[in-house]
Structure formats: structure tokens, C-alpha cells
N, C-alpha and C positions, 0 to 999 in steps of 0.2 A: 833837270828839265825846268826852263822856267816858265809858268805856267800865270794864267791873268788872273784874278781872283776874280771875276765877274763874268759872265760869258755873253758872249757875242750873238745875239740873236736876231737873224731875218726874216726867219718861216712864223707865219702866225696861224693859228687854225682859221678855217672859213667863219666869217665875220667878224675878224679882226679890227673891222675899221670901228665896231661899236665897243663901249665901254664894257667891260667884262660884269661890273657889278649891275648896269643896267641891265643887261639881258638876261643876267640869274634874276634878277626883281620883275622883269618883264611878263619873263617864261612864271614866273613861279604865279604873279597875279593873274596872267591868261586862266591858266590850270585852276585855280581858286574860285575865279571869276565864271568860270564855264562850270562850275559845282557848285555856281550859287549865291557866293558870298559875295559881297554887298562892297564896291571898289571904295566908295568914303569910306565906309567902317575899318577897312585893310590900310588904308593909310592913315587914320588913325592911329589903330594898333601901332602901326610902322614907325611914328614920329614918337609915343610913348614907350616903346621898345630902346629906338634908337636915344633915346633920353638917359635911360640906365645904364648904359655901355662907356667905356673912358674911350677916348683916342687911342688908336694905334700907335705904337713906338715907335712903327718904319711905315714909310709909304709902299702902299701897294705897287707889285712892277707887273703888267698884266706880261710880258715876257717872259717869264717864269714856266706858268701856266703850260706851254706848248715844252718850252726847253724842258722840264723835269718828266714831263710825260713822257716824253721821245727817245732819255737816254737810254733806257729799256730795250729799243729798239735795235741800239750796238753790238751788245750781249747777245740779241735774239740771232744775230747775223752771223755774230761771230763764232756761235754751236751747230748751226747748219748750212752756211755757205761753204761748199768745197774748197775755195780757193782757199781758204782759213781753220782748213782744218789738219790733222798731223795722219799718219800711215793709221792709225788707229780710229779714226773718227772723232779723234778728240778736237777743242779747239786748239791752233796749234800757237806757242808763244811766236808775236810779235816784238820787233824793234817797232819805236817809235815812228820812224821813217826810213825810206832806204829804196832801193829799186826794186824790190819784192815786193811779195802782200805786206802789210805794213800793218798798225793799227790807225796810223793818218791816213790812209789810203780808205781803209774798212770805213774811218769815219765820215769821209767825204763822201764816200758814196753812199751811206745811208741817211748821212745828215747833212746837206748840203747848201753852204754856205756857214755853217759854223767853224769856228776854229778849234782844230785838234788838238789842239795842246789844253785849252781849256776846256773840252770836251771830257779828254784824257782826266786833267786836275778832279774833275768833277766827281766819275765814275771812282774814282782813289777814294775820294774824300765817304765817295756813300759806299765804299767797298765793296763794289763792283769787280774792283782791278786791283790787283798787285805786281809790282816788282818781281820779278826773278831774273837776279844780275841786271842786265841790259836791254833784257825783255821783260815781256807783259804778261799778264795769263788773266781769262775772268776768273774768278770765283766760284760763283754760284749761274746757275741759269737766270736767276731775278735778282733784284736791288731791293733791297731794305731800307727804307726811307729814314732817314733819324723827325725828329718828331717835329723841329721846324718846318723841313723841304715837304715831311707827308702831308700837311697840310694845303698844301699849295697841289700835291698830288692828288689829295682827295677831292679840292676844287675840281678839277678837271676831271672827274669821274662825276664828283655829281650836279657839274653844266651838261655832260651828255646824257647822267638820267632827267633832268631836268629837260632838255631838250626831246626825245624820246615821250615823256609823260604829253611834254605839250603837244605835241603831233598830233598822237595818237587820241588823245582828249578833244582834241580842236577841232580838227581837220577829219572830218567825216570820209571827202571823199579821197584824202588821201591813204595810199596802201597803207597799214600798219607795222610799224616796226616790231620786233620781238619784246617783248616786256610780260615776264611771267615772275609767281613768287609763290611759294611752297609756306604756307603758315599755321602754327600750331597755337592754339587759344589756352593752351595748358604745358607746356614744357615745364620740367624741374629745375629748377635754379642749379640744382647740386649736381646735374648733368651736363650742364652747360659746357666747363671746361673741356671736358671729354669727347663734347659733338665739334666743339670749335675747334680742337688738334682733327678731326677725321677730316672736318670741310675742309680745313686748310689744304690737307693733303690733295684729296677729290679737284678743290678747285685748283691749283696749281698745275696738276694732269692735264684736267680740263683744259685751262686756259694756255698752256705750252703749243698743245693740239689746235687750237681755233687760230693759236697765233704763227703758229705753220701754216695754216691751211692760208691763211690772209699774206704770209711773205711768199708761196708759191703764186699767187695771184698779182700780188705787187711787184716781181721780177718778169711776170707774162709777157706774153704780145697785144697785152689791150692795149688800148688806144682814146685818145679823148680825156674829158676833163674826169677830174681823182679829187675824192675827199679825204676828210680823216674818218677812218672806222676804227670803233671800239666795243668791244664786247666784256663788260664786267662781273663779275660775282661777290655779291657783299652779304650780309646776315645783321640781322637787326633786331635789337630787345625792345621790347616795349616794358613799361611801368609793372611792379609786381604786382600780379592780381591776388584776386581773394581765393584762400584754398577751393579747391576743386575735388579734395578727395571728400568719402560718404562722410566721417565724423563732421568736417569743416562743412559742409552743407546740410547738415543735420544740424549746425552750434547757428546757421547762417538763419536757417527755417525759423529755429525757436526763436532770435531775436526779431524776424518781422512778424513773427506772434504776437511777442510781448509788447512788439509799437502799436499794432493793432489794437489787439486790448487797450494797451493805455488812454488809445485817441476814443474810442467806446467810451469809456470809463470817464472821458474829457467832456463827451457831448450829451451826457446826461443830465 
């Protein structure tokens, strides 16, 4: 198959025509701004930040952005569209092309204007898809991002919480979007491992289910102008705090005892 090394990309998400960095700096100063903080002081920070950082090795291709997020969406098509699937319900292996369901055909129709073959290359490479003989088969229900392309994925996850946060912060009179977060002031470190395999699992259910529910919707009979929607689930550490258990708040008490004292002890 000969396949382009660079993919071909028409579809941009809605507001394409602005720079992708301005709008993450946009949204992010709104949301800051509207909580207070002081717009000189932020570009400030912003120019002595941007001071310690080197140049990138490659130029950003805001392109990217849409194409790595989307190709998920092939996979999604290809485990529960009928047309594509085998006597079992399984997905059924595709030829490349051919007068049948095809895997250029599945791609056009969910991805349209890109090209299948580089579509194809792409999914191989984040092993999505393999060979079998002359056909194709997916893998997995989801893609495993290698650690260059996740980043450029992760972007595009957190422009829509990014977007999302500013809304809902800004825009009083507009409806609010869902934005919720379940958070623990004391979690164990040593526990961590163990909750992050459960959520993994939890969300991947999760998000299989929302993301059927959104391709039954996107095959309808609506009508009229179409966004992009995204629904994500992410988990996040913050910095280790100070123990929490009775001894470590009992070692915590005695030493603002002893500053106490000491400053007594100072001002006599």
C-alpha cells in the first residue's frame, strides 16, 4: 500500500480561521481575568515564563489538532455500523478498496475529504489496524496514542475544557455546559495505582456509551448547522500534601506550638 507520510487535512474544527495558541491564551486569560487576576501582571508572568522555555524543534501544524482527534472516530464506526460488521457482530475484516464495504469507503464516509490511504497509514502506525493477508481488522475499540501524537491529542482535549471553563465562567446568561469534578483533599499516594487501573476501566465504558449515543445522533435525520462535540474524563494530582493522619497532625500541632513559643520568647 503506498501510503503519504503526512496526511491531508480539510476539516478544521469551528474556529479554525484563529490561531490555535491564541485562543488556548485567549480562553485561558478570559477565565483568570474573570477570577480576578490583574491582565498586566498575567502578561508579565507570560513574557518571564516564555523567557525559560527553548524553541521548539518542529513547527507547530495546527492540522493536527482535528486530524489525531478524529481518527478514533473510524474505529468507533467500524464496531457498530452494520454495514461493517461480520454474522457475529464483530467488525468484519475489510479490503482496502473494492465494490463492497471497504475500509476507503468507511473512511470517506466518516472522514470526508481526507485520504484513505493516509488515513489507513496513520491508524497502522498508532495500531489501531492490522493486516490480515489482504485485509484489515481494528484492534482495539480505542487508539493508544505513542507519546509525540498524545500530546497534540491532549491539546484538543484541553481547548474544549478550556473552552467549556470559559463559557460557563463568562457568559452568565448563557445555558451552562456540564462541567463537574469529584475531589479528594487526602487521597494515598500508595493507592493511586489501583484507583487509576479502576477509572481507566469505568471510563472507557463510560465513554464507549456517550460515544454511541453521539454516532446514533450523528447518522439521524437532524438537520441544520453541526458542531464538534466532546465529552472527556481525565483525573488529576495535585502536589503532595502534608500528612493527614492523627500522628502527622499531632507532629503538625506541636511544631506551631513551638513557633509560637519561640515568637513569645522573641518579643520580650
Amino acid at each position: 500500500m503506498a501510503a503519504r507520510a503526512r496526511p491531508r487535512t480539510h476539516r478544521l474544527p469551528a474556529g479554525g480561521g484563529i490561531s490555535y495558541s491564541r485562543e488556548f491564551l485567549q480562553r485561558l486569560a478570559q477565565i483568570l481575568v474573570h477570577a480576578g487576576h490583574s491582565p498586566k501582571a498575567l502578561a508579565r508572568e507570560f513574557r518571564e515564563i516564555c523567557a525559560t522555555v527553548k524553541e521548539p524543534a518542529h513547527r507547530w501544524d495546527p492540522s493536527q489538532l482535528a486530524y489525531f482527534a478524529d481518527l478514533p472516530h473510524v474505529i468507533a464506526h467500524w464496531h457498530a455500523d452494520p454495514q461493517y460488521l461480520d454474522s457475529r457482530g464483530m467488525p468484519a475484516p475489510l479490503p482496502l478498496r473494492g465494490r463492497g464495504p471497504s475500509l476507503s469507503a468507511l473512511i470517506e464516509r466518516v472522514l470526508p475529504g481526507e485520504d484513505p490511504e493516509a488515513v489507513t497509514h496513520s491508524l497502522m502506525r498508532l495500531q489501531g489496524v492490522r493486516r490480515r493477508g489482504a485485509l484489515y481488522v481494528p484492534n482495539e475499540r480505542y487508539l493508544t496514542y505513542p507519546r509525540a501524537t498524545g500530546r497534540v491529542h491532549g491539546l484538543s482535549a484541553l481547548l474544549g475544557m478550556l473552552r467549556t471553563v470559559e463559557r460557563n465562567v463568562t457568559r452568565a446568561k448563557a445555558a451552562p455546559i456540564l462541567e463537574r469534578a469529584a475531589l479528594n483533599p487526602s487521597f494515598p499516594v500508595s493507592a493511586l495505582p489501583a484507583f487509576h487501573r479502576r477509572l481507566n476501566a469505568l471510563a472507557q465504558e463510560f465513554l464507549w456509551n456517550v460515544d454511541g449515543d453521539m454516532r446514533r445522533r450523528e447518522t439521524g435525520k437532524g438537520r441544520g448547522p453541526r458542531t464538534r462535540l466532546g465529552v472527556g474524563v481525565f483525573a488529576f494530582e495535585g502536589p503532595l500534601a502534608a500528612s493527614r493522619s492523627p500522628r502527622g497532625q499531632k507532629a503538625a500541632a506541636k511544631r506551631r506550638r513551638a513557633r509560637s513559643a519561640s515568637g513569645r520568647r522573641g518579643r520580650r
